[in-house]
N, C-alpha and C positions, 0 to 999 in steps of 0.2 A: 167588184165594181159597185158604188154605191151610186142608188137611185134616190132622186130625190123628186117631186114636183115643183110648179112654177113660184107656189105660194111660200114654199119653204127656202128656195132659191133667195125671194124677194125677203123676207123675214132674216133670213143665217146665210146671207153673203159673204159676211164677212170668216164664217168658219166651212162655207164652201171651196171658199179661197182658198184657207188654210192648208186644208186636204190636198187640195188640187199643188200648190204649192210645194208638198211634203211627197209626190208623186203620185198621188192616186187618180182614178179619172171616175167623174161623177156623169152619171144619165140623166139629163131630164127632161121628165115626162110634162105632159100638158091632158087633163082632160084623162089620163088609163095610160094614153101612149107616146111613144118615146118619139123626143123631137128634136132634141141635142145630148153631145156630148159634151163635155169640158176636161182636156186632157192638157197637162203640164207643157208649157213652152221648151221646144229641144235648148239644152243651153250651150253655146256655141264652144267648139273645140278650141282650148288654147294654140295659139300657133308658135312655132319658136322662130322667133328675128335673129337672123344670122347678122351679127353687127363683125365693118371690119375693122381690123387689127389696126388703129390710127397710128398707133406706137411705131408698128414695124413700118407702116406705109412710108410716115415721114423719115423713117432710117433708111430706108429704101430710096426715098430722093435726094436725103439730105446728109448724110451719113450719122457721124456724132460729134455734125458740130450744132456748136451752140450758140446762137444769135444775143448778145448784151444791151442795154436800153441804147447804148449808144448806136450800133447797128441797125438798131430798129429808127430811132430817131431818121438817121443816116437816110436811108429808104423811105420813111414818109416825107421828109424835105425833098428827095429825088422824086417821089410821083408829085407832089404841090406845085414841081417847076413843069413836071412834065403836062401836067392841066393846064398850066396859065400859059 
């Protein structure tokens, strides 16, 4: 563990950082003795997102069939009448 003081903190910030950043954890002192630490931020666990299977889902409602622009058309004129 490296020790540093207040004045050296305020001076080499930017390669206390560094350190700290690269895992190490720095002490420091005020005055002889010791007032903080500065230890690396935990870096959070990837999680894995279980995504589902859209593919199967819709074969699973829909079987294999296949809707054409006209079908589609079809369906949006039947909900336009169903609003008005």
């Amino acid at each position: 563990m490296k020790t540093i003081t207040m004045r050296e903190l305020l001076h080499h910030s930017a390669d206390v950082l560094r350190v700290v950043e690269r895992g190490g954890t720095v002490r420091l002192t005020k005055r002889g003795r010791p007032v903080a630490r500065l230890i690396p931020e935990p870096q959070p666990v990837p999680r894995k997102v279980e995504w589902p299977d859209i593919v199967a889902r819709t074969k699973s409602y829909c079987g294999d069939a296949v809707l054409t622009d006209e079908d589609m058309k079809r369906m949006k004129d039947e909900e336009e009448r169903d609003f008005s």
